[in-house]
PyMOL Python script that loads the backbone (N, CA, C, O; Angstrom):
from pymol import cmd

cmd.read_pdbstr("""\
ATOM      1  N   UNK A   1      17.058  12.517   1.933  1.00  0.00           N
ATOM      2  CA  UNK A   1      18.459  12.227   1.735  1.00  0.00           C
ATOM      3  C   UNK A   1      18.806  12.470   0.273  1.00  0.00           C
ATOM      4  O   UNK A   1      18.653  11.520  -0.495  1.00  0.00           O
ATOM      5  N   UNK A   2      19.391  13.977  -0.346  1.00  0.00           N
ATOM      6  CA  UNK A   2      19.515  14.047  -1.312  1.00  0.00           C
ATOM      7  C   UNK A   2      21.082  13.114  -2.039  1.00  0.00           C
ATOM      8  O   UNK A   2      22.115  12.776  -1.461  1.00  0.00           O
ATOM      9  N   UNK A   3      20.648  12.931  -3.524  1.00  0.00           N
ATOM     10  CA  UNK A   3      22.505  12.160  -3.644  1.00  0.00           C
ATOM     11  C   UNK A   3      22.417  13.571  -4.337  1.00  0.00           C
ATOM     12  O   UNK A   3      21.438  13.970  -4.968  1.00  0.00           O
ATOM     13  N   UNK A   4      23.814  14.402  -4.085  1.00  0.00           N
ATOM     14  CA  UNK A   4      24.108  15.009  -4.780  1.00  0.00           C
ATOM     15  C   UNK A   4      25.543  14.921  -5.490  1.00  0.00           C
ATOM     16  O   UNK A   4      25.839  15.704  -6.393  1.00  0.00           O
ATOM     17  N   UNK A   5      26.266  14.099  -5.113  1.00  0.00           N
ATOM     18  CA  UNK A   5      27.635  13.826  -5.581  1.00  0.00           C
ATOM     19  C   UNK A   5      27.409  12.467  -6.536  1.00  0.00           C
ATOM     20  O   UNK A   5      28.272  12.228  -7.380  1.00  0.00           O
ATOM     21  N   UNK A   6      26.107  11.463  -6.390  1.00  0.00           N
ATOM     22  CA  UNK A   6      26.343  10.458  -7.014  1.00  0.00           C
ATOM     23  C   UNK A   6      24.852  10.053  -7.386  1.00  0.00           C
ATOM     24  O   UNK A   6      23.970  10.792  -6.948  1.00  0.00           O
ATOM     25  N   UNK A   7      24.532   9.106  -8.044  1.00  0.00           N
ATOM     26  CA  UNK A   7      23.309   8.906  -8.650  1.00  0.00           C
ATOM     27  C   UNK A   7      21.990   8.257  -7.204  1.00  0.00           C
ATOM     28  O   UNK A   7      22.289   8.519  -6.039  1.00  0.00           O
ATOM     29  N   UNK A   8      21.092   7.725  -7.398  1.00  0.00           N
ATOM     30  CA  UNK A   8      19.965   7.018  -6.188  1.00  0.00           C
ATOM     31  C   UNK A   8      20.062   5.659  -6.574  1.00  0.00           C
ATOM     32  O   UNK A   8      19.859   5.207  -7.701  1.00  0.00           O
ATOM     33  N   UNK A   9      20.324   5.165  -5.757  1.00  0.00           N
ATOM     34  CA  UNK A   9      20.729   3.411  -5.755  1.00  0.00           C
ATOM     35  C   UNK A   9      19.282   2.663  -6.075  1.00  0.00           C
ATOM     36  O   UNK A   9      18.827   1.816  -5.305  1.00  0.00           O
ATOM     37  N   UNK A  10      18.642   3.046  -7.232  1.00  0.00           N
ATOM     38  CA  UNK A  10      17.142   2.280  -6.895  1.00  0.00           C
ATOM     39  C   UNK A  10      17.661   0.723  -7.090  1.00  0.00           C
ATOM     40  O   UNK A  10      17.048   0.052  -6.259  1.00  0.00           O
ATOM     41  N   UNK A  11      18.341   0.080  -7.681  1.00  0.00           N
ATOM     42  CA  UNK A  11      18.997  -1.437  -7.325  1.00  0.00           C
ATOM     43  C   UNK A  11      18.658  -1.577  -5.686  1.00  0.00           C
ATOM     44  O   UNK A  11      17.737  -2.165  -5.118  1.00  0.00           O
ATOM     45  N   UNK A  12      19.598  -0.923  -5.247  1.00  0.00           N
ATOM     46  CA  UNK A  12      19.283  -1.061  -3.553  1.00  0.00           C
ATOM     47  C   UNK A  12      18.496  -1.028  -2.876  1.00  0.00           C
ATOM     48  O   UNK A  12      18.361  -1.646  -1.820  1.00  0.00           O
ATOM     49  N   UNK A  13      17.583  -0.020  -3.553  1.00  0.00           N
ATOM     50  CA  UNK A  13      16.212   0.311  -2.744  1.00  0.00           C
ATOM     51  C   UNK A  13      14.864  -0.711  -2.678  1.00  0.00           C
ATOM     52  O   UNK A  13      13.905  -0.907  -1.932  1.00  0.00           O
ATOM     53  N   UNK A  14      15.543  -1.353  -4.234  1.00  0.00           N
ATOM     54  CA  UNK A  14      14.412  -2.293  -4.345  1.00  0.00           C
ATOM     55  C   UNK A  14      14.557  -3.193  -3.945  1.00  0.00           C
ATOM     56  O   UNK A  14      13.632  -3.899  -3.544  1.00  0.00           O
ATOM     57  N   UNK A  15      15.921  -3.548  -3.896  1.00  0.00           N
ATOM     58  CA  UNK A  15      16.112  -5.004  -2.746  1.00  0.00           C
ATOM     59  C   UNK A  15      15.880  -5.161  -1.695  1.00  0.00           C
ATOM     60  O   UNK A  15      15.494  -6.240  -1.245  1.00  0.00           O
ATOM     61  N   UNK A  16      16.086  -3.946  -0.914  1.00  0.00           N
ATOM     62  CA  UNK A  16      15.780  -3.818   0.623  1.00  0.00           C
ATOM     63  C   UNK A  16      14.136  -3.435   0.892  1.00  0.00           C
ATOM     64  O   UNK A  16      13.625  -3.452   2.012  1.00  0.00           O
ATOM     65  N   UNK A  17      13.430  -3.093  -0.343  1.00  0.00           N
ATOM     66  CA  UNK A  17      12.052  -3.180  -0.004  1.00  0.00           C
ATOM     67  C   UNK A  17      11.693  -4.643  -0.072  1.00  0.00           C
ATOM     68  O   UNK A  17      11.081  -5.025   0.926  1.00  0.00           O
ATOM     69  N   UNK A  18      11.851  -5.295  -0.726  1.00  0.00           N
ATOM     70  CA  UNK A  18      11.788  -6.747  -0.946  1.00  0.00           C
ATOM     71  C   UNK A  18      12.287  -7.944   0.404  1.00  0.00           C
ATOM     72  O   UNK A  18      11.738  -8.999   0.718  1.00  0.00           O
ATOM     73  N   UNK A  19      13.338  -7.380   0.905  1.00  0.00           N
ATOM     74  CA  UNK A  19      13.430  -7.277   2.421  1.00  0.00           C
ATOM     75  C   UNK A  19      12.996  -7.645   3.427  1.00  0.00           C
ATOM     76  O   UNK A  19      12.777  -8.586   4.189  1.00  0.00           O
ATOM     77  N   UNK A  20      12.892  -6.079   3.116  1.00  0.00           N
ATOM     78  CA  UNK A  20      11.891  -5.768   4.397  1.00  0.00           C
ATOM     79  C   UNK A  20      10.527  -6.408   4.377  1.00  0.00           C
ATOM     80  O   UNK A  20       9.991  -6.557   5.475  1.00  0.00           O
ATOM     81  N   UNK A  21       9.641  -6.959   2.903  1.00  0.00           N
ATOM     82  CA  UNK A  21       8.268  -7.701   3.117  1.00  0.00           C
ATOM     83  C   UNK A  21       7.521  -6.449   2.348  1.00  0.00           C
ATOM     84  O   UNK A  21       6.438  -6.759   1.852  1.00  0.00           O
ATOM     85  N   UNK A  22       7.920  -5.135   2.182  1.00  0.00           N
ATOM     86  CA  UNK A  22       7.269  -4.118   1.695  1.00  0.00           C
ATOM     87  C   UNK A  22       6.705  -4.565   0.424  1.00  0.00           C
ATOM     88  O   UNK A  22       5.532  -4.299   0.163  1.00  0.00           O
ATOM     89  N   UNK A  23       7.395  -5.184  -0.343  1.00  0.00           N
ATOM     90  CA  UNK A  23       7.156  -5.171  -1.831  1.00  0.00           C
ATOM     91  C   UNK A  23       5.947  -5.978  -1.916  1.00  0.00           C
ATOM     92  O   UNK A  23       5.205  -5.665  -2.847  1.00  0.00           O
ATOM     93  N   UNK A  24       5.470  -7.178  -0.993  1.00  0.00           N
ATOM     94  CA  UNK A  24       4.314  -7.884  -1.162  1.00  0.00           C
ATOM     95  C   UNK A  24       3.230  -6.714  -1.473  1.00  0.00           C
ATOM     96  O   UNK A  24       2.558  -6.510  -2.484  1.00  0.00           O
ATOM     97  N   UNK A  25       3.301  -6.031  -0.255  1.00  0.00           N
ATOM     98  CA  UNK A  25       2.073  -5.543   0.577  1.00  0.00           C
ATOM     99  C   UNK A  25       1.284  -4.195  -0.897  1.00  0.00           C
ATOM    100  O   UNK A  25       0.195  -3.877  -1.374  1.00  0.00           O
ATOM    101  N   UNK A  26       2.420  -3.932  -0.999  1.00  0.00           N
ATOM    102  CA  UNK A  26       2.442  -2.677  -2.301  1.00  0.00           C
ATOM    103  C   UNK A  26       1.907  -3.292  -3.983  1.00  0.00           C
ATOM    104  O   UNK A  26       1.237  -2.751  -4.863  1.00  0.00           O
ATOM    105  N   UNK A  27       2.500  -4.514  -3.900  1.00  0.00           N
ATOM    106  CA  UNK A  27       1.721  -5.741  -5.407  1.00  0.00           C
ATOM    107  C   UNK A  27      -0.018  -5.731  -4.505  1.00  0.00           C
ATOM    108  O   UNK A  27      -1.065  -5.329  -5.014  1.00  0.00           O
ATOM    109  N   UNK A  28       0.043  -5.939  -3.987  1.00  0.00           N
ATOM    110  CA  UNK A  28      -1.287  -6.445  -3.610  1.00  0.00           C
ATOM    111  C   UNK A  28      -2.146  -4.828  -3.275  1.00  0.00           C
ATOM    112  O   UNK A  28      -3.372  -4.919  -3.346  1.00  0.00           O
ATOM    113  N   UNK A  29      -1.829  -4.028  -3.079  1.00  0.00           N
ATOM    114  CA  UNK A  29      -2.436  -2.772  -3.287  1.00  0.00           C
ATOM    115  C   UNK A  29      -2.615  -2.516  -4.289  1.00  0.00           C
ATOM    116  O   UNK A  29      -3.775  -2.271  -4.620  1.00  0.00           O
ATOM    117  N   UNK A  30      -1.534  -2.446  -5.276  1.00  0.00           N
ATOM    118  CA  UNK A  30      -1.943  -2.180  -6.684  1.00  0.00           C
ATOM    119  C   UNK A  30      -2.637  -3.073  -7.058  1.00  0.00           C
ATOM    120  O   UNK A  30      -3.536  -2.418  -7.585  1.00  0.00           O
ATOM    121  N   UNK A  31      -2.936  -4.197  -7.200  1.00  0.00           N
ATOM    122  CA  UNK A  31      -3.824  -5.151  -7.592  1.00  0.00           C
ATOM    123  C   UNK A  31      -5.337  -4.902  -7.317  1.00  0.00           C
ATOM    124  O   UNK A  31      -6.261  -5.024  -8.121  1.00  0.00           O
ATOM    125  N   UNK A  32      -5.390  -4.553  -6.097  1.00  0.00           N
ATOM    126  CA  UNK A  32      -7.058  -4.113  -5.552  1.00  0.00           C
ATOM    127  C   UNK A  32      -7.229  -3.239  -6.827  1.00  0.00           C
ATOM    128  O   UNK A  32      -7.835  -3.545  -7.855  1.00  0.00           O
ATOM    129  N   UNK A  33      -6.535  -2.029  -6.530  1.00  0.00           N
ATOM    130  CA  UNK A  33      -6.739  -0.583  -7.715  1.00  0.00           C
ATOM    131  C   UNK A  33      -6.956  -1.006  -8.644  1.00  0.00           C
ATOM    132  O   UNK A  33      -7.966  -0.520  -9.153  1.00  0.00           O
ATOM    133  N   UNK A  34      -6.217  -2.162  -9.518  1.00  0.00           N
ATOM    134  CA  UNK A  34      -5.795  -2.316 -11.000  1.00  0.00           C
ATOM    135  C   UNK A  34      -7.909  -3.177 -11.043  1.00  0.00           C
ATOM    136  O   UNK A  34      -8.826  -2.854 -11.798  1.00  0.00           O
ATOM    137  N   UNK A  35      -7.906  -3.953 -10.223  1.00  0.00           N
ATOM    138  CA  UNK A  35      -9.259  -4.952 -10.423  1.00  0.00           C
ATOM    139  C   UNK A  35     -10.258  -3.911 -10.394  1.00  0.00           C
ATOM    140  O   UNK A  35     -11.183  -4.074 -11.190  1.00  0.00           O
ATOM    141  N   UNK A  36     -10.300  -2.682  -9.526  1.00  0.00           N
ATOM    142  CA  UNK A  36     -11.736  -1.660  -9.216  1.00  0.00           C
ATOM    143  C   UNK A  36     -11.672  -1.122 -10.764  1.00  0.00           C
ATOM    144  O   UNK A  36     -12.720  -1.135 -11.410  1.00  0.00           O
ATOM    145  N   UNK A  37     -10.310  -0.589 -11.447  1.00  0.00           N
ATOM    146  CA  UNK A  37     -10.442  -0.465 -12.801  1.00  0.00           C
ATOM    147  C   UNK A  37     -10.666  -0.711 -13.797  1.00  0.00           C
ATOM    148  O   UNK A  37     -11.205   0.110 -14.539  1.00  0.00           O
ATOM    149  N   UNK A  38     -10.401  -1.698 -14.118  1.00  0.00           N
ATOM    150  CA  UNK A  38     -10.640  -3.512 -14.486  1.00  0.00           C
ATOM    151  C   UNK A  38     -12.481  -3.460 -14.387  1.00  0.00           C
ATOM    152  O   UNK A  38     -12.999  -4.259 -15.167  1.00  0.00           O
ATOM    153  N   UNK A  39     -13.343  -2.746 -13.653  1.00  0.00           N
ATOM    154  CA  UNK A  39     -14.226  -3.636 -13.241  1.00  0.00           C
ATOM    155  C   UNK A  39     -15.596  -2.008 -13.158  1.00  0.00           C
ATOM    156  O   UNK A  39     -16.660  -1.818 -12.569  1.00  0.00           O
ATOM    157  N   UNK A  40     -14.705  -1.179 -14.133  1.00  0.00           N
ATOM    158  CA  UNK A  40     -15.250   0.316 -14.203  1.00  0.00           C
ATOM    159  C   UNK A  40     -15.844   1.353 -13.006  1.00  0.00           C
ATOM    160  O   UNK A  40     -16.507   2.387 -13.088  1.00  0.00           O
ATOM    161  N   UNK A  41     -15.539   0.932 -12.363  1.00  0.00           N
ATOM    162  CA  UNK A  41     -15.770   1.479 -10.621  1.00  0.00           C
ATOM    163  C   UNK A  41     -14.843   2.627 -10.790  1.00  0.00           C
ATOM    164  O   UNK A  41     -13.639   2.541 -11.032  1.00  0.00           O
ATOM    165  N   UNK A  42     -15.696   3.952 -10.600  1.00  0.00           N
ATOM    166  CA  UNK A  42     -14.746   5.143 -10.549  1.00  0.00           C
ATOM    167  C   UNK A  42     -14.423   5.107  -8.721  1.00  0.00           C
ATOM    168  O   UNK A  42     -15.223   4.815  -7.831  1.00  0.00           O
ATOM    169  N   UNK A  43     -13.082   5.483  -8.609  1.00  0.00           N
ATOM    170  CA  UNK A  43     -12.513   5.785  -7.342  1.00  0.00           C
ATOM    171  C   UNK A  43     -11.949   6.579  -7.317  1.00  0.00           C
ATOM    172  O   UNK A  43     -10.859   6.397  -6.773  1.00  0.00           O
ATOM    173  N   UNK A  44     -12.280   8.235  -7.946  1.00  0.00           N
ATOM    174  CA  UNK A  44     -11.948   9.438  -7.885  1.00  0.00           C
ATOM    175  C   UNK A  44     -12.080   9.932  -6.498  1.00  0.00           C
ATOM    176  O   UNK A  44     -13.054   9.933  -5.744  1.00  0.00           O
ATOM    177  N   UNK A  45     -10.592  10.447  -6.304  1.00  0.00           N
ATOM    178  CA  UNK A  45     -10.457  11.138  -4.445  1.00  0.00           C
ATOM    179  C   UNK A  45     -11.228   9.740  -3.706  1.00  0.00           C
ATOM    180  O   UNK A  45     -11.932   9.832  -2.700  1.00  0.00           O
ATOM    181  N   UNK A  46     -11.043   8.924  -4.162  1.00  0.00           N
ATOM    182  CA  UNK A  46     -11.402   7.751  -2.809  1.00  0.00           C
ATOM    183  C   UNK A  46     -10.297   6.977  -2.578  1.00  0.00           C
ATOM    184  O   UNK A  46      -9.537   6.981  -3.547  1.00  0.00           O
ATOM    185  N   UNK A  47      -9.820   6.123  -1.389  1.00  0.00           N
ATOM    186  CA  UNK A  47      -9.029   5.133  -1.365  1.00  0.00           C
ATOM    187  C   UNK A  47      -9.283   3.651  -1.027  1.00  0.00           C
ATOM    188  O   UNK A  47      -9.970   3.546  -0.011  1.00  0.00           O
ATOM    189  N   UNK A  48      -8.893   2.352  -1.640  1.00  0.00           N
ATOM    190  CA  UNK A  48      -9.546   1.030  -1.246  1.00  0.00           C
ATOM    191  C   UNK A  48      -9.016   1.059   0.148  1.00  0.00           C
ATOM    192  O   UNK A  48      -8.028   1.604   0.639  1.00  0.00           O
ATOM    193  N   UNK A  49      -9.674   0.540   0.492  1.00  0.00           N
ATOM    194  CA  UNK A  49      -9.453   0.203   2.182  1.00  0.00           C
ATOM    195  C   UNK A  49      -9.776  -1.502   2.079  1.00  0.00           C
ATOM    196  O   UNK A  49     -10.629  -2.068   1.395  1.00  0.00           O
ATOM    197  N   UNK A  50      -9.251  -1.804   2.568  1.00  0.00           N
ATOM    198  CA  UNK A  50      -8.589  -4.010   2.751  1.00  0.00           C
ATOM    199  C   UNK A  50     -10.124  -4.037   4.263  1.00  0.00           C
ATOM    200  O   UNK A  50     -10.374  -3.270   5.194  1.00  0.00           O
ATOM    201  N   UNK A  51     -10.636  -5.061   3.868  1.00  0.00           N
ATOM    202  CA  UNK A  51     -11.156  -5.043   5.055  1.00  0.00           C
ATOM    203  C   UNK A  51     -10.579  -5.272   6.326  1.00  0.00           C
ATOM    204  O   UNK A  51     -10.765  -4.849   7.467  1.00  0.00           O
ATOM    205  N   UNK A  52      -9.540  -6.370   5.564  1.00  0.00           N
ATOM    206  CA  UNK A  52      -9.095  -7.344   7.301  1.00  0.00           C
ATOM    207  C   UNK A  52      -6.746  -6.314   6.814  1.00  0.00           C
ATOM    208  O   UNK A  52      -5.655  -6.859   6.654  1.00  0.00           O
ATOM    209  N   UNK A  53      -7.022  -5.353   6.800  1.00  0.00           N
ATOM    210  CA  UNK A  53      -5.465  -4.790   6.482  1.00  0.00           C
ATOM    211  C   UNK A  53      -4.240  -5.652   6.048  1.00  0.00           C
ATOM    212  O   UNK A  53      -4.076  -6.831   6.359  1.00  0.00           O
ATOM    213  N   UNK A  54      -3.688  -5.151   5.544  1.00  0.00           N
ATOM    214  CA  UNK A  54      -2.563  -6.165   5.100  1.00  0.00           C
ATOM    215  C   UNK A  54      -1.554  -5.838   6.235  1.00  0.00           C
ATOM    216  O   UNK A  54      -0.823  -6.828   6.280  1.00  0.00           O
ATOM    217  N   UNK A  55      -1.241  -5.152   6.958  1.00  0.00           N
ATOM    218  CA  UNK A  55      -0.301  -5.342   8.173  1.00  0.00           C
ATOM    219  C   UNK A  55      -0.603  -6.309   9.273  1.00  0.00           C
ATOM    220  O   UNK A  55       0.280  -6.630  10.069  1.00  0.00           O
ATOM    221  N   UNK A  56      -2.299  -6.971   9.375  1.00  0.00           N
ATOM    222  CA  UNK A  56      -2.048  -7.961  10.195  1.00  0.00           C
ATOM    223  C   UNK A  56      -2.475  -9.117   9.165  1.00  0.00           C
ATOM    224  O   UNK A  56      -2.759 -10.190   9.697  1.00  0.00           O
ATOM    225  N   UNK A  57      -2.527  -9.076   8.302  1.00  0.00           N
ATOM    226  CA  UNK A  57      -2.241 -10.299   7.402  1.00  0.00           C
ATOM    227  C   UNK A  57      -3.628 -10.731   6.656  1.00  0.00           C
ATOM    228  O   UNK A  57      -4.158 -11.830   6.493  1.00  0.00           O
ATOM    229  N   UNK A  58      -3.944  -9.590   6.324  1.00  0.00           N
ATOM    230  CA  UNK A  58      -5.436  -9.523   5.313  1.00  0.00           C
ATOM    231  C   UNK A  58      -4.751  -9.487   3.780  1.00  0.00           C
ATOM    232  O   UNK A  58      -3.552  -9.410   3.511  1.00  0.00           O
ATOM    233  N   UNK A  59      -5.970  -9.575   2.800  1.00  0.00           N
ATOM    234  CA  UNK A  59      -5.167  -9.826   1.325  1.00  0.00           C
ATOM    235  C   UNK A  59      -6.789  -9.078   0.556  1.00  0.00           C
ATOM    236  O   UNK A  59      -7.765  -8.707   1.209  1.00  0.00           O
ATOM    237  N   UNK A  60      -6.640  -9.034  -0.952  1.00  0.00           N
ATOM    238  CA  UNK A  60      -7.326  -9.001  -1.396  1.00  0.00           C
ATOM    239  C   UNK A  60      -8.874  -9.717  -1.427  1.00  0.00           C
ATOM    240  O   UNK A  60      -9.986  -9.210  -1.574  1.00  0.00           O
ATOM    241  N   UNK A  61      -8.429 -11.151  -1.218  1.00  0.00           N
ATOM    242  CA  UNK A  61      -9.116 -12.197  -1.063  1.00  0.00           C
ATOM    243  C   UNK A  61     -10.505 -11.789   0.193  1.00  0.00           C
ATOM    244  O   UNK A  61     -11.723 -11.884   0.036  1.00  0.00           O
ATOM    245  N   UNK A  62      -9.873 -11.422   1.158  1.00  0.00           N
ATOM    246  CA  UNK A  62     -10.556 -11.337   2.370  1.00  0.00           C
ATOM    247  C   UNK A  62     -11.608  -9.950   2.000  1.00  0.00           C
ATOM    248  O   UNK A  62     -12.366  -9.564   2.891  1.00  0.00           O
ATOM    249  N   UNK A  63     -11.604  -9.480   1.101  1.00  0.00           N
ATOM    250  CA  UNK A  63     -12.520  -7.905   0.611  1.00  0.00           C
ATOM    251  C   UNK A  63     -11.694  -6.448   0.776  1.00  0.00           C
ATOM    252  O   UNK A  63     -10.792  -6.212   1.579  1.00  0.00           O
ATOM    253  N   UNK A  64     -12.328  -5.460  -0.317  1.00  0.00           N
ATOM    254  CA  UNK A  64     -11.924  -4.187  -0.172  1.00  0.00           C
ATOM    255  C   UNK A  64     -13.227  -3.409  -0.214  1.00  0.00           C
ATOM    256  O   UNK A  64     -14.325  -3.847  -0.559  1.00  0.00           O
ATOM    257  N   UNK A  65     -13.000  -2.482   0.095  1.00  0.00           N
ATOM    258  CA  UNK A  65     -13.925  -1.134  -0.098  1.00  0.00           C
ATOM    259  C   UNK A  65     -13.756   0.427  -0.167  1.00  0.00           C
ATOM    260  O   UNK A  65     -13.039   0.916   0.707  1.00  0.00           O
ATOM    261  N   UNK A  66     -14.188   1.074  -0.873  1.00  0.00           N
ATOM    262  CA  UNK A  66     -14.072   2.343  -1.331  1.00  0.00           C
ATOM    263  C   UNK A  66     -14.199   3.430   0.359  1.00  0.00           C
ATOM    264  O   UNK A  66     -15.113   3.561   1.173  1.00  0.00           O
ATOM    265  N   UNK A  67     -13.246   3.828   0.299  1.00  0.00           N
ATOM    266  CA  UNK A  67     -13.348   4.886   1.758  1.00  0.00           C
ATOM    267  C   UNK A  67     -13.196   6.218   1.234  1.00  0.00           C
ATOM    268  O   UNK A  67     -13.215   6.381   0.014  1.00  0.00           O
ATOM    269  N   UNK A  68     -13.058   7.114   1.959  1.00  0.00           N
ATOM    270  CA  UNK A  68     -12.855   8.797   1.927  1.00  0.00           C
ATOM    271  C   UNK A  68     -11.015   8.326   2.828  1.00  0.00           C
ATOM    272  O   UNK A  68     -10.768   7.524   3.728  1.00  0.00           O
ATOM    273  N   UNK A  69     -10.510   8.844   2.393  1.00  0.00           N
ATOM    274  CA  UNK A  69      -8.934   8.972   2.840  1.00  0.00           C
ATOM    275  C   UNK A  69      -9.071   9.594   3.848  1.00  0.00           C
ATOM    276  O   UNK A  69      -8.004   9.708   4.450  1.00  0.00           O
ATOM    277  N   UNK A  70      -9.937  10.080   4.344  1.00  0.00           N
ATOM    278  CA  UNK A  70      -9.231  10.752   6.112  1.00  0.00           C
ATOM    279  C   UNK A  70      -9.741   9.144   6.783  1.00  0.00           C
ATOM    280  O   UNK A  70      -8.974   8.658   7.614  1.00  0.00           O
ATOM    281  N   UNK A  71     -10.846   8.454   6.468  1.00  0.00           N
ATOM    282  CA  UNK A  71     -11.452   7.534   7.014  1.00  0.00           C
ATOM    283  C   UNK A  71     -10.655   6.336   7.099  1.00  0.00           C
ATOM    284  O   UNK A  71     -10.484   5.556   8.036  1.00  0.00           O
ATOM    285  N   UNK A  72     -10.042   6.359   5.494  1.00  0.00           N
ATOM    286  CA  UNK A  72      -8.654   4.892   5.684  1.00  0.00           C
ATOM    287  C   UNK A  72      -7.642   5.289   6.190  1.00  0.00           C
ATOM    288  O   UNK A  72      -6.848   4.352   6.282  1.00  0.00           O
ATOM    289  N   UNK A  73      -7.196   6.317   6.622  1.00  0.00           N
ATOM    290  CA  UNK A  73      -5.755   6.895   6.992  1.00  0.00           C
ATOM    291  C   UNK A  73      -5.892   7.259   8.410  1.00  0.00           C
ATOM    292  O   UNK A  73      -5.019   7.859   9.036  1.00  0.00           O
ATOM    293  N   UNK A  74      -6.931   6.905   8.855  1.00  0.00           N
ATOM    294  CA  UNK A  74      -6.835   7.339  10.197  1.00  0.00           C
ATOM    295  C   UNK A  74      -6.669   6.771  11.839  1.00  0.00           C
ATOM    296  O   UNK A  74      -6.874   7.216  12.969  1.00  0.00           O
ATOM    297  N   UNK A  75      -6.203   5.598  11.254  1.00  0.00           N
ATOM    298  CA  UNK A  75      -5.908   4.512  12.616  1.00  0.00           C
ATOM    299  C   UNK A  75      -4.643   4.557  13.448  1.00  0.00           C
ATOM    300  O   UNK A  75      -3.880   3.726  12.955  1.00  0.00           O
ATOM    301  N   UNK A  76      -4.221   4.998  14.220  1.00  0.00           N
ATOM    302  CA  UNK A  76      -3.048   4.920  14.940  1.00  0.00           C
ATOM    303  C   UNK A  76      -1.705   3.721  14.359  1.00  0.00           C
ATOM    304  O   UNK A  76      -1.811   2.567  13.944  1.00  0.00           O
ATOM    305  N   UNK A  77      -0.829   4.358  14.503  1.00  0.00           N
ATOM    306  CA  UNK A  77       0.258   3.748  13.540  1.00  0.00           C
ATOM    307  C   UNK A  77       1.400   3.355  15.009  1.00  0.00           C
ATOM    308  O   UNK A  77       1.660   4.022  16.011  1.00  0.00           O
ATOM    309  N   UNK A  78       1.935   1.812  14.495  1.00  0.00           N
ATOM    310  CA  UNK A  78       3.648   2.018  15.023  1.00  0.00           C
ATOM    311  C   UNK A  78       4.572   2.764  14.418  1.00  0.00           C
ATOM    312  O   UNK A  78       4.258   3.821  13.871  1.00  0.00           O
ATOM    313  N   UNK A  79       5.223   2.527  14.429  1.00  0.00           N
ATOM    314  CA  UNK A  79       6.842   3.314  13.880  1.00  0.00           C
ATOM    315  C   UNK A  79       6.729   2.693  12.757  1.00  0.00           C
ATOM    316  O   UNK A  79       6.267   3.339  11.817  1.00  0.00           O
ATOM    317  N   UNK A  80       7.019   1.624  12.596  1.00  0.00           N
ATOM    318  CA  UNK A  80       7.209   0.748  11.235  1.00  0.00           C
ATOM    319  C   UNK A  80       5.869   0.770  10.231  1.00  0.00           C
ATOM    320  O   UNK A  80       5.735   0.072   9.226  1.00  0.00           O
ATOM    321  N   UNK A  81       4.747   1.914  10.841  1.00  0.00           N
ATOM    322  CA  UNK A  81       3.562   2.105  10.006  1.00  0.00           C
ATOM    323  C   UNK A  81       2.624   1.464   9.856  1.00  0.00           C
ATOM    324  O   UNK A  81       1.609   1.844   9.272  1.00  0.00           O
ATOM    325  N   UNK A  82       2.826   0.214  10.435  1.00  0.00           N
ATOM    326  CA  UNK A  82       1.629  -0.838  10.793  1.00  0.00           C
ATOM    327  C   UNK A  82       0.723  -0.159  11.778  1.00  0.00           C
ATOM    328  O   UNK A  82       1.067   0.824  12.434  1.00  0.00           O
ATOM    329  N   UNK A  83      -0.184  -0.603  11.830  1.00  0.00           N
ATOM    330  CA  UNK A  83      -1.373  -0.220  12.479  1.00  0.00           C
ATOM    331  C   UNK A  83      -1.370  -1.347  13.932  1.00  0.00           C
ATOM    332  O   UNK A  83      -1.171  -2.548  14.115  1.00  0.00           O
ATOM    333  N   UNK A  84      -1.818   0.214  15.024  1.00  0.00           N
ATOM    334  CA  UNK A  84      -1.667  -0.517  16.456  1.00  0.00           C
ATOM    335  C   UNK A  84      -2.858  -1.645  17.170  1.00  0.00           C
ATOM    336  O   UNK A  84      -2.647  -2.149  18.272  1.00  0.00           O
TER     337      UNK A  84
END
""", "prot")
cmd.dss("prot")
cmd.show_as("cartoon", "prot")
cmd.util.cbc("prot")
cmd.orient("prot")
């Protein structure tokens, strides 16, 4: 959805991620990343993978681990991107 007559409402965007519950889930992703860095663990071309996912209500707390991205990205999705 380009704006081409007027500027991108990021005010809006960020409210309605906040919302929607998005904004938790995305702090707490970056947080895993920011701690593996934090903690000198290279994760070049890898992605943390949550053990217990944050779409059914896993956190940092519960563990992460270093995957290959076809391996974390590959679980069947709803619409809303949660995992089935």
């Amino acid at each position: 959805m380009p704006y081409t007559n007027k500027s991108r409402p990021y005010k809006h965007e960020y409210q309605m991620q906040k919302k929607r519950g998005e904004h938790d889930d995305r702090m707490e992703r970056q947080r895993a990343r920011r701690s593996y860095d934090k903690k000198g663990i290279a994760r070049k071309g890898k992605d943390i993978a949550h053990v217990k996912a944050l779409s059914k209500g896993g956190s940092n707390k519960d563990g992460t681990k270093l995957e290959s991205p076809s391996k974390n990205r590959s679980f069947r999705r709803k619409s809303n991107g949660a995992m089935k």
